[in-house]
N, C-alpha and C positions, 0 to 999 in steps of 0.2 A: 483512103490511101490508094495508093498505086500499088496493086495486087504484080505487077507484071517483078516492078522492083524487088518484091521479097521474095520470087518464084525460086525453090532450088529443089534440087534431086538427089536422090540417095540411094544411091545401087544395091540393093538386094538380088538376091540369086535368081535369073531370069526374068526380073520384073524391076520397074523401076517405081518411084514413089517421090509424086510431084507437090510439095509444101507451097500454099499460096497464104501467105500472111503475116503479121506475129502471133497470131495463136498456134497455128501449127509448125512453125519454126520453136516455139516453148517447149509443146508438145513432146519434140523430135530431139530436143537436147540431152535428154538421158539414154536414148539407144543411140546416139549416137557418141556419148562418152563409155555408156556401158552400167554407169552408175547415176543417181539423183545427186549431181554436186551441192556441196553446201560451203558458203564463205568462199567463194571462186569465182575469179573473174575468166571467161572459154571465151576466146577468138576462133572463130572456124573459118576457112576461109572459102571462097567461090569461086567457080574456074568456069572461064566457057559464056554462049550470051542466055543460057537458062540457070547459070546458077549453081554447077554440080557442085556439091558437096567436097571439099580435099580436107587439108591437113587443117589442125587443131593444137591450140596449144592452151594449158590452164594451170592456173596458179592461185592459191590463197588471196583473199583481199588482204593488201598491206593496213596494219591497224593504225597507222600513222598519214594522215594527208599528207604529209612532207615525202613520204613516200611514191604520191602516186604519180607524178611527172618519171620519173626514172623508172618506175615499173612500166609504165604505158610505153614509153619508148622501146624497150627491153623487150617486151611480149610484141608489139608491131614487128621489131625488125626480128625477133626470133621464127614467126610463122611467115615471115618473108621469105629469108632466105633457109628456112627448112624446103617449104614449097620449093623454091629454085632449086636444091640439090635434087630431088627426087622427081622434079618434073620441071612446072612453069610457077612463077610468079603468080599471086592471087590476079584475078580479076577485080574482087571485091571484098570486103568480109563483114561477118554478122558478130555483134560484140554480146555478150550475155553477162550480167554484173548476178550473180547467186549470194544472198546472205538471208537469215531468218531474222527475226525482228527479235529487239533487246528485250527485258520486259519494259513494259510498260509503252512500247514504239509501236506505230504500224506499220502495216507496207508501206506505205504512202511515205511515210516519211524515212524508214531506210532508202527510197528512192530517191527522195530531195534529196540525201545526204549522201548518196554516191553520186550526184549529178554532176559534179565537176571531175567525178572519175572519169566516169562515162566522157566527157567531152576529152578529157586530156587521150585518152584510147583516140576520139575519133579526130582529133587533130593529130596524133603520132603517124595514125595510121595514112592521114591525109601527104604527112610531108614526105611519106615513101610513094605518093604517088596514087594511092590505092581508096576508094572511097569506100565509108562504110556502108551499107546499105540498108542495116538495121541494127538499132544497140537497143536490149532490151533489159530489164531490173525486172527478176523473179525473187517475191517477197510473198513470205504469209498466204500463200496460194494465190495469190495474184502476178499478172503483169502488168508491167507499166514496159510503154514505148518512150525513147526520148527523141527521136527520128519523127512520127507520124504526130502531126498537129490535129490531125481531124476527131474531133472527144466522141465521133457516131462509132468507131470503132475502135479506138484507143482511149476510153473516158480516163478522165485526171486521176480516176477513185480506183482504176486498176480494172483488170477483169478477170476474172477467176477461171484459172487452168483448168483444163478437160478433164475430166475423172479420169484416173487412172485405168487403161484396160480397154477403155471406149473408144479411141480415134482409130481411124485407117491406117496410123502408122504403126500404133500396137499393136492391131491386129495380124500388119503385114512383118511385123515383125517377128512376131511369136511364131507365126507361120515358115519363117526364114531361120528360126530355132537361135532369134538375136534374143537373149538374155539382161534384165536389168538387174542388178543385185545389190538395193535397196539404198541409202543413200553414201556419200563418202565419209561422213563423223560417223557409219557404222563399220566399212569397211575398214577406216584407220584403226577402230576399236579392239580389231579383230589382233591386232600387230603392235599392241604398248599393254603395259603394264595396266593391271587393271584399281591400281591403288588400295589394294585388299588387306586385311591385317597378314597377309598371306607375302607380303612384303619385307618384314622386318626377318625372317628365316631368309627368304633368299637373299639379301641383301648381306645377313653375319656368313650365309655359304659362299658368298661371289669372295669376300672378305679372306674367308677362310683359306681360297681354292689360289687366289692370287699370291698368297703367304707360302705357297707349297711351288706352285708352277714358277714363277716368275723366278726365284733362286736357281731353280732346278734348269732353267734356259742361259740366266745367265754367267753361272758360277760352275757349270760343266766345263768340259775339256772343249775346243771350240767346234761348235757343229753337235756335238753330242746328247747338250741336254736338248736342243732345239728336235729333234729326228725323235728321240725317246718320246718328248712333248707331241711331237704330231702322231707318233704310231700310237701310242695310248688313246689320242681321242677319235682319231678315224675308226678304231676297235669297239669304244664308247659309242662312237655314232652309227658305226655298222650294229651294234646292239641293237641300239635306241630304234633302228630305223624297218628291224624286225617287230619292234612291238607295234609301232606304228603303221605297221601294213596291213591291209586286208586280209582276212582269210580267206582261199581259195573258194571260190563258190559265190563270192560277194556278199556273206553270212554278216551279220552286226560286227561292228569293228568291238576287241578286247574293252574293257570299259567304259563303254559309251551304251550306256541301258537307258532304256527308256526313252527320253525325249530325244536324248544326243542321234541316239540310233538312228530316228527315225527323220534327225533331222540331213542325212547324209543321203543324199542318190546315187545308185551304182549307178554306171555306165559300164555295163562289162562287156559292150562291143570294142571301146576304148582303152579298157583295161586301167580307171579312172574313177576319182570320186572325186563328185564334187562338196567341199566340205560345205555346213547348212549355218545354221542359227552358231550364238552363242552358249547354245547347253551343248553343242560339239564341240566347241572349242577346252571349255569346263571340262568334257571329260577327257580330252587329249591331253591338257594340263596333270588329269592324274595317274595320267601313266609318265609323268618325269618327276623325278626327286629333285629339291633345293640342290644336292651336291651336282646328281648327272647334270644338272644342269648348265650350275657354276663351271664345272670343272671344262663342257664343250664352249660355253659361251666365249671362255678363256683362250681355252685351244684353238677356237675359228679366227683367233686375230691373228694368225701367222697366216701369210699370204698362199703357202704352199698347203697346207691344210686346206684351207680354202677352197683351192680350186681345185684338188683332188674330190672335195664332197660337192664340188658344182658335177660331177658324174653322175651323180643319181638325178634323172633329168627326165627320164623317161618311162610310161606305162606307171603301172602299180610303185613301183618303184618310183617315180619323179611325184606321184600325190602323196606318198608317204613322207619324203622327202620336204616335200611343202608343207605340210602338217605341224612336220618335228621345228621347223626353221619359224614356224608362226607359232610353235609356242616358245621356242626361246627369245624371239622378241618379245613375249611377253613376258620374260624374268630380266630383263636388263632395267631392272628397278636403278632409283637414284641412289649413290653417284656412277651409276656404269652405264648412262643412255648412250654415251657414244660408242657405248661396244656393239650396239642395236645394231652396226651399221653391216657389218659381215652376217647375222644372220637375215636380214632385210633382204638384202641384194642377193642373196639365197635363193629365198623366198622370192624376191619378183623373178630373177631367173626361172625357177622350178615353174613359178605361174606361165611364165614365158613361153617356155619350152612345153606344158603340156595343154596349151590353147585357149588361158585364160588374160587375155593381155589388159582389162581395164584390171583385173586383180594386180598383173605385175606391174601397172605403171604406180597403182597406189604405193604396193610394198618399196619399190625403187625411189617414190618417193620422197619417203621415211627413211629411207637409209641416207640419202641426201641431207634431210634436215639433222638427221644424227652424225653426220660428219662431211661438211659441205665439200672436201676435198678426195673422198673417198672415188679413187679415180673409176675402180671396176666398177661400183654402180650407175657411176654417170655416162660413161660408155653401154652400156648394158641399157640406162633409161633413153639416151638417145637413138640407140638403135630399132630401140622399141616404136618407139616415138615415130620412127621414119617408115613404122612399116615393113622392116626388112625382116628376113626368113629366117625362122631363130636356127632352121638345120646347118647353116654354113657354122654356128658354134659348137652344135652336136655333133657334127662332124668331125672338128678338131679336138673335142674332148673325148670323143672314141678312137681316135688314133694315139692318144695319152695315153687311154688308159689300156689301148693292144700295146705301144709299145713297152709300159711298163711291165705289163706281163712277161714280156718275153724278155727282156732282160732280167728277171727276177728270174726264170726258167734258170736252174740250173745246168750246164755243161756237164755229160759225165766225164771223170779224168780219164786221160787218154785219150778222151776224143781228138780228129785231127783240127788245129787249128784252132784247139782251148785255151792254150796258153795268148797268141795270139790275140785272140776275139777279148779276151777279158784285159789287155794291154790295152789295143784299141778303144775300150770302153771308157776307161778312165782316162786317156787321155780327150776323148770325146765329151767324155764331162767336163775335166778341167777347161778344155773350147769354150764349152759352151756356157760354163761358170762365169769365165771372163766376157763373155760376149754378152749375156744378161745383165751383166752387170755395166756393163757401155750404153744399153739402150734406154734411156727416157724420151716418156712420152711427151709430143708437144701439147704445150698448152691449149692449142687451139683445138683437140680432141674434144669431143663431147659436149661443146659447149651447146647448153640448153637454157628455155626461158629464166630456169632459176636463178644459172649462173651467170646469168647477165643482168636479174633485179641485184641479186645481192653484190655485184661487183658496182652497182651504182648507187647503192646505197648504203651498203655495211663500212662503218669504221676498220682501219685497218687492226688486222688480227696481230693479239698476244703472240709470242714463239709459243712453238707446238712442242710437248713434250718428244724427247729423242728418243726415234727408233726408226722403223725400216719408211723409209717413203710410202705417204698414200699412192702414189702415184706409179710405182712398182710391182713386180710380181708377173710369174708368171698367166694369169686370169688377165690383164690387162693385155700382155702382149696376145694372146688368145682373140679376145675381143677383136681387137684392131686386125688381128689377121682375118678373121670372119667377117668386119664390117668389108675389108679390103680398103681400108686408109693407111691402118700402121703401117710404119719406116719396119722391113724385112730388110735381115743380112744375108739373103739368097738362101738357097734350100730347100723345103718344104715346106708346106705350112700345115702351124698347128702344132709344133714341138716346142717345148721350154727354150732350147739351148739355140733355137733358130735356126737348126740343121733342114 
């Protein structure tokens, strides 16, 4: 094969890292998603006449052939025109089909049977203009090429992947302090329901908590029970999010003995943990009861809730945060998975914001698949997606929560200008009430590979149960002022009311 054609590069911190082949393009595909994909078809694409490395986009294999013409189109033109927002058009790109073999399959023949995938990718990719330049089917520890005819290097039988640990790019990566964190069925696992007999409690408490809130929002005086509803569980989660925090010092986190403990590394120049295995997850589970948990899972589907606990975002504070939001995804047992979808987008936020971004696109993921219309995560996975600076959103959520202080600050009476300032105020709300209430988002927001498979292949959707638009809220407008897209009504940015 023609070594020049798969030549690409991959910027690490003062050094660069030159891939000649399909083996070491295999090799390079989990640091550079972050994680070992599994059931994933990754476009990456190539910029420049060596090859550099740009933008990536990946998606489950659709389990349906009828599927894969409109997914192939969908992922072509989505790392198209990502790459063109944020820079240039590919030069090229490299197509990677990821699935393990059923039982009783081999590699080989998962290969044969995504091989009309693979070609629909590289004909999509053709009629934007863009050649592929290698598409590879990692199976069973092997690869197969569908690109390289020549079987002295690409044999029909597959070739078996570099050990783990061993290539040049592992090592320059380990050294570059890039991180893989094992494959993505174990990352997803970390963020759903573990199907335990530990289900059928959380499920009678989800039952329970809904019987109690839901009245109490809708059958108050208007506005009343909704405010009651969110200061209850921001006091719940400011609880929760004390147990959930570190002890000073970086000492073993409260119930996490033994394995869980040790499966946690401080990072206390960062003021960060990075959470470990599954026996951490276990013992973060039992610091939350079936109720606390119902009753926040509940309380995070108000939109203003929400973004008030998207605040906890940073230091000790943003991985505790992370922690609490990945174990409440793991109590939205069935029928409540689409409530998954507020603490998700939580959780990829908190991953976001405190420098885990293959962690946050997982969770954002899932928040997607939990509610394909869920506008704040798919702004939030887009943003992610492109690379952009999560502080332009921390910024606007710490001017939230200084303004909120200070209008919560009391006036003393008789101060000059009390009566005044507190006129002012309310009628600044009321502003800004109506003015929130003017603003939706356009569709054309956030659009990512997802939501361009499923808008090409999903039957149209049932009516959605009535309540507040996915599409609304304050977090949404948030977002869009940080990316700098959203339609602003002048003011500043980064305020609810658009002031």
């Amino acid at each position: 094969m023609n070594t020049n054609r798969h030549e690409s590069r991959t910027t690490a911190p003062a050094q660069q890292i030159t891939l000649r082949g399909p083996a070491e393009l295999a090799d390079a595909l989990p640091f550079v998603l972050g994680f070992h994909p599994t059931d994933s078809v990754v476009l990456v694409a190539l910029h420049g006449e060596h090859g550099r490395f740009g933008g990536r986009v990946r998606l489950g294999i659709p389990g349906s052939p009828e599927e894969w013409p409109a997914t192939a189109e969908g992922l072509a033109e989505c790392l198209v025109e990502g790459s063109g927002r944020v820079g240039s058009r590919p030069d090229g790109i490299v197509v990677f089909l990821c699935q393990d073999p059923a039982p009783g399959e081999t590699g080989r023949r998962v290969m044969e049977r995504l091989r009309p995938f693979a070609q629909r990718l590289r004909t999509a990719c053709g009629a934007l203009d863009i050649p592929v330049y290698e598409a590879l089917c990692i199976s069973d520890g092997l690869y197969f090429s569908y690109c390289c005819p020549d079987v002295r290097c690409c044999p029909t039988d597959g070739t078996p992947l570099a050990l783990t640990g061993t290539s040049v790019m592992a090592a320059t990566a380990t050294y570059a302090g890039i991180q893989v964190r094992g494959s993505l069925k174990d990352m997803q696992a970390r963020l759903k329901p573990h199907g335990s007999p530990d289900d059928e409690p959380q499920r009678q408490a989800l039952n329970s908590a809904a019987a109690v809130i839901v009245p109490r929002i809708l059958d108050a005086p208007t506005g009343q029970g909704r405010t009651e509803v969110r200061e209850a569980t921001l006091e719940l989660a400011g609880e929760l999010l004390r147990r959930f925090a570190p002890p000073a010092g970086g000492a073993a986190v409260p119930g996490a003995a033994g394995a869980a403990g040790e499966a946690r590394e401080a990072d206390s120049s960062a003021g960060r943990f990075r959470l470990g295995t599954a026996a951490a997850d276990t013992a973060d589970d039992g610091l939350l009861t079936h109720d606390e948990a119902a009753a926040l899972i509940l309380g995070l589907q108000d939109r203003e809730t929400r973004d008030r606990a998207a605040e906890w975002m940073e230091g000790a504070e943003g991985a505790a945060a992370l922690r609490l939001w990945r174990a409440l995804a793991r109590r939205c047992v069935t029928p409540f998975q689409e409530h998954a979808a507020a603490p998700l987008a939580l959780a990829g936020w908190a991953a976001w914001s405190t420098g885990d971004e293959p962690a946050a696109r997982v969770a954002l993921g899932l928040a997607l698949d939990a509610d394909p219309d869920y506008l704040f995560a798919r702004l939030l996975h887009q943003a992610c997606n492109e690379g952009l600076d999560p502080e332009s959103l921390r910024s606007c959520l710490r001017g939230e929560r200084r303004a909120r202080a200070e209008a919560e600050t009391p006036v003393p009476a008789g101060a000059p200008g009390a009566a005044e300032s507190g006129s002012a105020a309310a009628a600044d709300g009321r502003e800004g009430e109506h003015r929130g209430s003017e603003e939706t988002p356009s569709p054309s927001e956030g659009r990512t590979a997802r939501r361009r498979v499923r808008q090409r292949n999903a039957p149209p959707r049932g009516p959605r149960q009535a309540g507040p638009p996915a599409g609304t809220g304050p977090g949404v407008s948030l977002v869009k002022s940080a990316r700098g897209t959203g339609a602003r009504r002048g003011g500043q940015r980064g305020t609810r009311s658009g002031r």
